[in-house]
C-alpha positions in Angstrom: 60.1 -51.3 -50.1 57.2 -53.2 -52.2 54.2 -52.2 -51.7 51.5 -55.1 -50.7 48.2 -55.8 -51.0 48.2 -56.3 -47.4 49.1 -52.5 -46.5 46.6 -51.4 -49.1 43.5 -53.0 -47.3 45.1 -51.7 -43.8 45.3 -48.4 -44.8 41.6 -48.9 -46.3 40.4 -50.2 -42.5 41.8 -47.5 -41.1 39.8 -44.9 -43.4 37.1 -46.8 -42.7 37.0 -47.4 -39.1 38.1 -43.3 -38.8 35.2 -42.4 -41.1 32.2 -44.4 -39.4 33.3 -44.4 -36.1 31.8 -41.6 -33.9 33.4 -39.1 -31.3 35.1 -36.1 -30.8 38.7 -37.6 -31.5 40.2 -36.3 -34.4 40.8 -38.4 -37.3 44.1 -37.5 -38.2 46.3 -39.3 -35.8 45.1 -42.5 -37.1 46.1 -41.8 -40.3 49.2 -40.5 -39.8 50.1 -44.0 -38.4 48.7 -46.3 -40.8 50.6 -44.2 -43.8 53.5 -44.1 -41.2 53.7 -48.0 -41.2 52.2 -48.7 -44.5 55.3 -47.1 -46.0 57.7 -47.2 -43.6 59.2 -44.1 -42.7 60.7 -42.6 -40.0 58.2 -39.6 -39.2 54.4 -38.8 -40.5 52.5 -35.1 -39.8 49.5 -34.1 -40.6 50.0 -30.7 -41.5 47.8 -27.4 -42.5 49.0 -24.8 -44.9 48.8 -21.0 -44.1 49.0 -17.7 -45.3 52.5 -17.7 -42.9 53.8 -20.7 -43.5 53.0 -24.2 -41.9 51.5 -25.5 -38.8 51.5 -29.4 -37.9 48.2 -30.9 -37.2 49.0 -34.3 -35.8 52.1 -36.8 -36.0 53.3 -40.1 -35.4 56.9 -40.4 -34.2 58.7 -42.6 -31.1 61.5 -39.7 -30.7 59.6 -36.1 -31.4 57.4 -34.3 -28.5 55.1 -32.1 -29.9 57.2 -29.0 -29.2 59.8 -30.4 -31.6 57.4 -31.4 -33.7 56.3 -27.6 -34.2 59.7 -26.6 -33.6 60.7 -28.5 -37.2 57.9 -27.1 -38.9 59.2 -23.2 -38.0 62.3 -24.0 -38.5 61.5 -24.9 -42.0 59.1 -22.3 -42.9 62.5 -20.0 -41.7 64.7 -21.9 -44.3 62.1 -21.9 -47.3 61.3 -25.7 -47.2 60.5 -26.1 -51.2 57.2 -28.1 -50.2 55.7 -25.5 -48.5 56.6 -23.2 -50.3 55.5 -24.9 -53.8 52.0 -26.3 -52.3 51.1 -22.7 -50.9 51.4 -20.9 -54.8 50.7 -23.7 -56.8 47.5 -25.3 -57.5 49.3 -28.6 -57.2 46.8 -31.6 -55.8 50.3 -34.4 -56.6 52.7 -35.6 -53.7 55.9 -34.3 -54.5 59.4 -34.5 -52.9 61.7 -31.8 -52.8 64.0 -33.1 -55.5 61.0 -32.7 -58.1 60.2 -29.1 -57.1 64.2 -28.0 -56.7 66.6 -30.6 -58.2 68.8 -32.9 -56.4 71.6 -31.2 -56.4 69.8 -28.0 -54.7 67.9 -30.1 -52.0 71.3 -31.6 -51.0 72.7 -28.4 -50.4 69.3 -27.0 -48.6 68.9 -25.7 -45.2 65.7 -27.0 -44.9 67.3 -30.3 -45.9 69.3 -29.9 -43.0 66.7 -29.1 -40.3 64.9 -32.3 -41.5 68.1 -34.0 -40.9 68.5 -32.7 -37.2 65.0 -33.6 -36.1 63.8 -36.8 -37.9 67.0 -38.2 -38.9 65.6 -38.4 -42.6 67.0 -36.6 -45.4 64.0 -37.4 -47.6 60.2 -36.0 -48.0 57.4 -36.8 -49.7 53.9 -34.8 -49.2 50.6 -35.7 -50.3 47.9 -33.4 -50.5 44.4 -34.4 -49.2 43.1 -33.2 -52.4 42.6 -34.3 -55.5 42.2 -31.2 -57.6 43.2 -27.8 -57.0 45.0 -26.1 -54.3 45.5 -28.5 -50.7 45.4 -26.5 -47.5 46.3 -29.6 -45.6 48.1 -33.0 -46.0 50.5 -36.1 -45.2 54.4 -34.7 -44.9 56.5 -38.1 -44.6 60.2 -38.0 -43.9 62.2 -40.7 -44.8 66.2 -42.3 -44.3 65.8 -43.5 -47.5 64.4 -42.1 -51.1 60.8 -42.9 -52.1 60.6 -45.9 -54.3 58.7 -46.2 -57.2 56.8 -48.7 -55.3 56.4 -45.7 -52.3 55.1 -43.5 -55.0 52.6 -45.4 -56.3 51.6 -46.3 -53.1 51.0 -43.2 -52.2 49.2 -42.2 -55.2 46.9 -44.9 -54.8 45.9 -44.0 -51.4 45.3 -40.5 -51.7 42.0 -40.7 -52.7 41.2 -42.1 -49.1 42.8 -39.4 -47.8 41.1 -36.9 -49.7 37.7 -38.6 -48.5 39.0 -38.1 -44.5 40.1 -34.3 -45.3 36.4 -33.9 -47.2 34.5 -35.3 -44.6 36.5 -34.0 -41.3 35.8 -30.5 -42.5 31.9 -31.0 -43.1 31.6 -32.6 -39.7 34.1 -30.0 -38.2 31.5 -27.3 -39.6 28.9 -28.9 -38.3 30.0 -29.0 -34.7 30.7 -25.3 -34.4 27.2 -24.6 -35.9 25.4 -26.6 -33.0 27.5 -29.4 -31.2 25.7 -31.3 -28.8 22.3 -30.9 -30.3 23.1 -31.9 -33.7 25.3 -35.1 -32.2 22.4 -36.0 -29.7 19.7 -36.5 -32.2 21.4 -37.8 -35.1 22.1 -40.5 -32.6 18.6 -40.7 -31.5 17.5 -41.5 -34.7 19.7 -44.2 -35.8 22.1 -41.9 -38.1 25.7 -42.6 -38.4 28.7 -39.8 -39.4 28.8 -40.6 -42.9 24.9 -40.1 -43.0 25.0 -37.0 -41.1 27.8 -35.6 -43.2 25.9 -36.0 -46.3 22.8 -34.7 -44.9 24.7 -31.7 -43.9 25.5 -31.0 -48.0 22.5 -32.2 -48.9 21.2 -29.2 -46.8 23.3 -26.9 -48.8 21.2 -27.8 -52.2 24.3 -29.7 -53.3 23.2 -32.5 -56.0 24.6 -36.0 -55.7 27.4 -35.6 -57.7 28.5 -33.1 -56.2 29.0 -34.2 -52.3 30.0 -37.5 -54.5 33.0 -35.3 -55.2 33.4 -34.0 -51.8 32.9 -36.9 -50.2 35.9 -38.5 -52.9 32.9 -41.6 -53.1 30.6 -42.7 -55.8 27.5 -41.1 -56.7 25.8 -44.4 -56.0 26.5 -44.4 -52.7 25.7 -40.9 -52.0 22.0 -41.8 -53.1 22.5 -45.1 -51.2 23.2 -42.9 -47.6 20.3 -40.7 -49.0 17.8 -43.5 -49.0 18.8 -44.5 -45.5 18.7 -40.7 -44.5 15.0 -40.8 -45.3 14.0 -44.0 -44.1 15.5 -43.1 -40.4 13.9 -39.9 -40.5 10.5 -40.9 -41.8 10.9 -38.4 -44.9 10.0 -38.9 -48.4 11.9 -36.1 -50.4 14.9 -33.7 -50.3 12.8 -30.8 -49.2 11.1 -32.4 -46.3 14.5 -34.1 -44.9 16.4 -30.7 -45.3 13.3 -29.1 -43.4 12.8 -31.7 -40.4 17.2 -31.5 -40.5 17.2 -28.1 -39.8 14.5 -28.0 -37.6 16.3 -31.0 -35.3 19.5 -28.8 -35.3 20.9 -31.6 -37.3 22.8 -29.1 -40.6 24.1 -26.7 -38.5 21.8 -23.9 -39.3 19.8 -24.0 -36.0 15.5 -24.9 -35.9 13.6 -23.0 -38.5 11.6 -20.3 -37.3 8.2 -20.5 -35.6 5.2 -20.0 -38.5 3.2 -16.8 -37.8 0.2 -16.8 -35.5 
């Protein structure tokens, strides 16, 4: 397969509608199928890494349930799946496939190679972490009939970035919602302020400079500032300080109202 320009800006869209759109849906289904088409294999998950082994998060697939979906990923946690075990002691942020971290000759002759075969149909496997540095707790498993291109590769490489960005901002948004749900949704709505806004409110709570949610976030420092800006003008705020104190005190970071000045 050749990669085209054409599934670059579709996975892009994707990332992009998932990232500014608002709800409760999770974003990962979404892009599970655009990498799914975008490089043509047979089966995409979304899955997390754990102290025990693997558990899927979301896939895309005309011929697996969801109970064979987890059934796959314990039965290759049972037969030692290199990938899963490689990504959970190695500080590795790179896709990889099987062949890199074993050899050919030893994936061929691999259980876990075989329990690929029997659900998917695919004798081939590419992950790529949804990070960009250090260790990845979570990312994109594809199985494939046929091996990974160069093309694939690149392809892949190239969009990780993106997929980083989702992973960053899912888990800021996901920690908001546990701190305060519906009063944290409710009036960032009433005051104009989309996800991306919201999520870098929520760091810039946490005394984080620009660079550093820029890094989070997988986005430029530029545009951090540029959703700061718009962060102040929609709540009527002039610095950091008084945006993280009327945030807090609308429930908007997570961290619940400040308290009530003496008497």
């Amino acid at each position: 397969m050749e990669s085209r320009g054409r599934d670059y800006e579709q996975l892009l869209a994707v990332a992009v509608r998932v990232l500014e759109s608002w709800g409760q849906q999770s974003p990962w289904p979404a892009v599970a199928g655009a990498f799914a088409e975008c490089l043509d294999v047979e089966v995409a998950t979304v899955t997390q890494i754990e102290r025990g082994g693997a558990r899927p998060l979301t896939w895309t697939s005309d011929g697996l349930s969801g109970q064979q979906v987890r059934e796959l990923s314990r039965q290759s946690v049972r037969a030692r799946n290199p990938l899963i075990g490689h990504y959970r002691t190695q500080a590795d942020p790179c896709p990889r496939t099987p062949e890199e971290v074993i050899g050919r000759a030893a994936w061929d002759r691999s259980p876990a190679r075989e329990v690929a075969l029997s659900f998917t149909g695919a004798g081939h496997m590419l992950a790529v972490p949804s990070a960009l540095t250090g260790s990845a707790q979570r990312g994109l498993v594809l199985y494939s009939g046929a091996p990974f291109s160069p093309a694939r590769r690149a392809f892949a490489h190239r969009a990780q970035p993106l997929l980083a960005a989702i992973d960053a901002h899912d888990r800021a948004v996901a920690h908001l919602r546990q701190a305060g749900p519906r009063r944290a949704e409710d009036n960032a709505r009433s005051y104009g302020l989309t996800p991306r806004e919201l999520t870098v409110l929520t760091l810039l709570s946490q005394a984080l400079p620009a660079k550093t949610i820029a890094a989070r976030l997988g986005i430029s420092v530029r545009t951090v500032q540029t959703h700061i800006h718009r962060v102040y003008k929609k709540l009527g705020t002039r610095d950091r300080m008084e945006t993280c104190l009327l945030a807090r005190n609308l429930g908007l970071t997570g961290d619940g109202p400040a308290p009530a000045p003496d008497a």
